[in-house]
C-alpha positions, 0 to 999 in steps of 0.5 A: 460510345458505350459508357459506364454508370460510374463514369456517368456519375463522375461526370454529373458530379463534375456538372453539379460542382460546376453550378449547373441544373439538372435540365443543363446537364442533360443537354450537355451529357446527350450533347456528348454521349447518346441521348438516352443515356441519361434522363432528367430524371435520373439526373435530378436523382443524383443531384439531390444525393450530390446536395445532401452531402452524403457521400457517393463511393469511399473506401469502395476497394478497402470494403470489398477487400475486407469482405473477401478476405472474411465473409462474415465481417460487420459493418461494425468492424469495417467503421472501426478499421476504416475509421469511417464515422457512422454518425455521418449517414 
């Protein structure tokens, strides 16, 4: 079963809420889904980004939007218009 980075991350994050390590992750995602697609490694990576609280994807589709209408448009004028707080990075 092919899976996709997104959907992979989605399911790690579903496992990290649940209060599960890195090492029981592995095994419950090989368990389900083919045995390298993720390692403890990768799993401990994503981990650490879900516990600093940083987040992962917001507004992917309003940016992407924003830059295809205008090229030339700044990280500034994306803050401003999808009120995202800069501070929080």
């Amino acid at each position: 079963m092919e899976v996709n980075k997104e959907k992979i991350r989605y399911i790690l994050q579903f496992l990290f809420d649940k209060s599960e390590n890195a090492s029981q992750a592995v095994e419950i995602v090989s368990g389900v889904y083919d045995l390298d697609t993720v390692t403890a490694n990768y799993l401990q990576f994503w981990f650490r980004r879900f516990r600093s609280g940083i987040p992962i994807v917001e507004n992917v589709d309003k940016i992407t939007e924003m830059i295809e209408v205008d090229r030339h448009v700044n990280n500034r004028s994306i803050d401003q218009e999808l009120k995202i707080d800069r501070k929080q990075f």
